[in-house]
N, C-alpha and C positions, 0 to 999 in steps of 0.2 A: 140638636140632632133630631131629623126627623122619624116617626113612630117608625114612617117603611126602613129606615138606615138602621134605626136601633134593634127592629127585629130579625134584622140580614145580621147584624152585626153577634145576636144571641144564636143564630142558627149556625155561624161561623163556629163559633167559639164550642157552642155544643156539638158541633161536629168532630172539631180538634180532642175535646175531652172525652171523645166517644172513639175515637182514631187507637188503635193498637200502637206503643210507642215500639219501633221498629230499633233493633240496636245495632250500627254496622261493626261488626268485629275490628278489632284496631290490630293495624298494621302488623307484620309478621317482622322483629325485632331483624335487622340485617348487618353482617360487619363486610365492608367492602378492605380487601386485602390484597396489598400489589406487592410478590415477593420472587424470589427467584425460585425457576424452575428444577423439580428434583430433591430441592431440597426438605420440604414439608409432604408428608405421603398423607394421600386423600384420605387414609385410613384414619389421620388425627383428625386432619379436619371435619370428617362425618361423627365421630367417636364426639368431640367439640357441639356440635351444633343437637347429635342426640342429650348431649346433657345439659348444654343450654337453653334449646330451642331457638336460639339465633342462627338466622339462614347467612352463610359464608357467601361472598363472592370472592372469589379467589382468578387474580388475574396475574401473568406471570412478564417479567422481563430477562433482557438477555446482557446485560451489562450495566453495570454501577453508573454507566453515562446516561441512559434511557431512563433510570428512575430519577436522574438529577434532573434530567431535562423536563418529563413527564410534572414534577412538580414544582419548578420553576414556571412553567408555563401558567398553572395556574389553574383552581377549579377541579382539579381529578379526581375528585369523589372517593378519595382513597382514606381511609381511615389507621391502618396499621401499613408500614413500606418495613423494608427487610435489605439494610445496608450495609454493605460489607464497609470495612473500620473507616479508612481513608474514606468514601461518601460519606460515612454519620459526623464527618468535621465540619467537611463542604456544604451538609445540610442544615447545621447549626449554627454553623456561618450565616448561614440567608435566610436564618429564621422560618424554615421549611416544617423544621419538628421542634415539638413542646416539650417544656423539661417536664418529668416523670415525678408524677404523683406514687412518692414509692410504698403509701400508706396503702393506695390502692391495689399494690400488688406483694402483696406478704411474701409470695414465695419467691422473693428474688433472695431471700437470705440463703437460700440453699445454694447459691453459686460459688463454685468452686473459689476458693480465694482470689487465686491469679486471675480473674474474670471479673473478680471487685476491684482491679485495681490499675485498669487497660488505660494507656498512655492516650489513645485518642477521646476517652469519653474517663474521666476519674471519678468515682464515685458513680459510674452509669448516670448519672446527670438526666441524656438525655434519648439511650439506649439498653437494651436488656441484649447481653450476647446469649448467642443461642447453641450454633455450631461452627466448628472450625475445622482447619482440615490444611496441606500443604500444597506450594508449590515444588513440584519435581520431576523424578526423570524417570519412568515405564521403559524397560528393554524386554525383550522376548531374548529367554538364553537359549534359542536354537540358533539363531541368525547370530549373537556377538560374539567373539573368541575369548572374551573373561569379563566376568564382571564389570560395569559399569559403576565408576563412581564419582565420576566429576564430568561438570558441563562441555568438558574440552571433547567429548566424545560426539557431540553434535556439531563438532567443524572436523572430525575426521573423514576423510575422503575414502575411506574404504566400505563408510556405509551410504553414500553415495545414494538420493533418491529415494533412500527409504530413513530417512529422519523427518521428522514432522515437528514443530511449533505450533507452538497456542497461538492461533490467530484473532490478538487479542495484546495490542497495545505493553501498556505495563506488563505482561504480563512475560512477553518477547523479549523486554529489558529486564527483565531480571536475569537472565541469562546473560544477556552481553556486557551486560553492567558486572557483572561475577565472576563470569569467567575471565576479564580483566585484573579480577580484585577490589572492585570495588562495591559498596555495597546498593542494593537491590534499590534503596529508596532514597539516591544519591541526589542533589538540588544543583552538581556541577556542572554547568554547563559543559565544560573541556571533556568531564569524564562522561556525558552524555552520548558528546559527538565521538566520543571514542566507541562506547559502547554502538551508535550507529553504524559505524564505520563496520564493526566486525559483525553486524548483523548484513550488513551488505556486502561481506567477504560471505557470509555464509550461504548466504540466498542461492547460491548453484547447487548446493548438496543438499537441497530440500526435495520433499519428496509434494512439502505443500506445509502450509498453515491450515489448521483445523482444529475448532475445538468443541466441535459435535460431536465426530465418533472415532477419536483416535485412539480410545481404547480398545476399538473393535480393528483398526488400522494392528496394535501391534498384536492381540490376541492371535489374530489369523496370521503374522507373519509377514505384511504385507509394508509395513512398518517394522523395523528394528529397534530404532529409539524415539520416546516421542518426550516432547514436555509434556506435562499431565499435574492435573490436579486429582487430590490424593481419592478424594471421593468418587471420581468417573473411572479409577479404574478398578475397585474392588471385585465389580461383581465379573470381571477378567481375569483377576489374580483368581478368584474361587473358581472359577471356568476351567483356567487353564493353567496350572503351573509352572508352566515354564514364562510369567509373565510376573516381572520384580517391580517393585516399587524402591527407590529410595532417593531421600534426600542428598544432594549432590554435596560434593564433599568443602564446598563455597560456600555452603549455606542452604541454600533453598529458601524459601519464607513462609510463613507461617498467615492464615488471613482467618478472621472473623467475622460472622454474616450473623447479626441480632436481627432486633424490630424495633420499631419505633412508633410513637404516632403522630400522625402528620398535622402540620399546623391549624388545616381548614378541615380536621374529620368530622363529618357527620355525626361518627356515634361515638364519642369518646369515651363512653360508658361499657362500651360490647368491648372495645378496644382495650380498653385494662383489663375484662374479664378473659381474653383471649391472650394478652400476655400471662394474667395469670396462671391460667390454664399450662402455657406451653412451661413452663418451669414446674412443676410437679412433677417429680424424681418418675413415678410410671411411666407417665405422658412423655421425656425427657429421653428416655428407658428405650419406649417404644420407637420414637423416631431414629435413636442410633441404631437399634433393630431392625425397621424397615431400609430407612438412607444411608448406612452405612456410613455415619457421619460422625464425629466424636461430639460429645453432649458436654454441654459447658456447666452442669447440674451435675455436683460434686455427689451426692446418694443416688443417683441413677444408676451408677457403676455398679453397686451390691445386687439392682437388677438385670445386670445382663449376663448374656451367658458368658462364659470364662475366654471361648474360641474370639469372640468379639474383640473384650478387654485387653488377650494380647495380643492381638493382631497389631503389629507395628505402621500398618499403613493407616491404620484407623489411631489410635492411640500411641504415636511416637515414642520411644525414652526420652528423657529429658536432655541427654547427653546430645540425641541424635538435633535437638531443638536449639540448640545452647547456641550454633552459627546462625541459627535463621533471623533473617529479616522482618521487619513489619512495612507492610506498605503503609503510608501516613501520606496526606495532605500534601503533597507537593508545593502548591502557590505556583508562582509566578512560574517555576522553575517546566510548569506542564508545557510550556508552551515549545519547550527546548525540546523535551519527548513528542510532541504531536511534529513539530518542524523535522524531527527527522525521521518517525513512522511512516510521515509521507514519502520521504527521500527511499524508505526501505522497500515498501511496498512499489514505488517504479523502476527500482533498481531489475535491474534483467534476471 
């Protein structure tokens, strides 16, 4: 090398050892979260990130199909998904979500029993449940002439235009499937088309499918009887009292919405600190408090308040449970339900 290279090369060097070392802050720790809407209140998840210091993205879907399809496609940067029972099969089925590191999340022992021991995922394998809550039937008792207690009251022609359906697949067959007799999460094709059939007898005496705001449909009167999930209409029943809830005397069904984490998460590491989190009996506590949702964390119950715990729309008897259904995994048999949703929704 020569003297001029070697003394460029010292003036280099002494300039780097003379350079202040600059240090860029490292990244701000993030959990990317794709869950259903209403059900987790911002208050956890800020409550979450001030005590972790991991920034939330929190993005929401509107159907058990859009989170199947969202992660089938492939790449969704999602790290924790939030599947009710029947998708947490379909999801482990396609190898979408990883089985559960349960060392990493100690507080799942606090789960209520029957929540250790759920037919679509045994042993939580490869979900943590979180909240549940039913399907059923919201009447306003100004508009009925008695009591509501069975689905046969949504083909009676006297409330005429003001009954409403979840407009919302499976969820339109539980009804037609029940009020038949037969059960909610039926694989027969015959009792399918049956069930089709009387949802397309029905179709005149609707007032509409909707499963936005048809709580605010029967609060106001506007609606008489609506299908209703049990969580959309509490904060109606508190509003209004003349506004019931209950499980139809078929059954009704019963559904569960955990978390999971997804196959390709980014941060599988924030991801168990954030299931852990959400099973801590307060934290557990707090969210049936805000979402009026029933907590599947067996000691959360000692913290809520008493008005809560009996509220029968929030925490059912067990008596009132004993007919309900579980949606499960269908198979092959979905195609029988989508072949005739379609039939339902062109019917006049």
């Amino acid at each position: 090398m020569s003297k001029t290279k070697m003394l460029a090369a010292g003036l280099s060097l002494s300039v780097l050892m003379a350079a202040p070392v600059v240090m860029t802050p490292a990244a701000a720790e993030e959990l990317a979260v794709y869950a259903w809407s209403g059900e987790l209140p911002d208050a956890i998840v800020k409550d979450f990130e001030k005590e972790t210091g991991i920034t939330v993205r929190f993005d929401t879907f509107d159907s058990n199909e859009s989170l199947i399809a969202k992660l089938s496609a492939g790449g969704s940067g999602y790290d924790v998904v939030n599947p009710s029972q029947y998708a947490v099969q379909i999801l482990a089925k396609k190898g979408l979500i990883v089985d559960l590191d349960h060392a990493k999340i100690p507080n799942l022992a606090g789960l209520s029993p029957s929540f250790k021991t759920v037919s679509y995922d045994p042993g939580n394998k490869v979900s943590v449940p979180y909240v549940w809550g039913t399907t059923g039937l919201a009447y306003n008792s100004d508009c009925v002439k008695e009591p509501i207690t069975s689905w046969k009251a949504m083909w009676d022609p006297q409330y005429k235009g003001r009954i409403y359906m979840l407009d919302n697949m499976l969820a339109a067959y539980i009804a037609g499937l029940q009020v038949n007799g037969f059960k909610a999460n039926s694989t027969s094709q015959a009792e399918i088309e049956k069930a089709t059939q009387s949802l397309i007898e029905q179709k005149p005496l609707l007032g509409g499918y909707n499963s936005t705001n048809f709580a605010d449909l029967v609060s106001s009167g506007e609606a008489c009887i609506v299908e209703a999930w049990s969580g959309n209409v509490l904060q109606a029943i508190k509003d209004n009292p003349k506004v019931k809830y209950v499980l139809p005397s078929e059954g009704g069904t019963m559904w569960v919405d955990g978390y999971a984490v997804a196959k390709d998460a980014p941060n599988p590491d924030a991801a168990y600190k954030f299931l852990n989190y959400l099973l801590r009996p307060d934290v557990a506590a707090k969210t049936t408090e805000l979402a009026q949702l029933a907590t599947s964390v067996e000691a959360s119950k000692e913290k809520l308040p008493a008005d809560i715990v009996k509220n029968t729309a929030i925490f059912p008897p067990p008596e009132s449970l004993a007919k309900a259904d579980f949606i499960l995994d269908l198979g092959p048999a979905t195609k029988f339900y989508q072949d005739g949703w379609t039939k339902v929704k062109a019917a006049p």
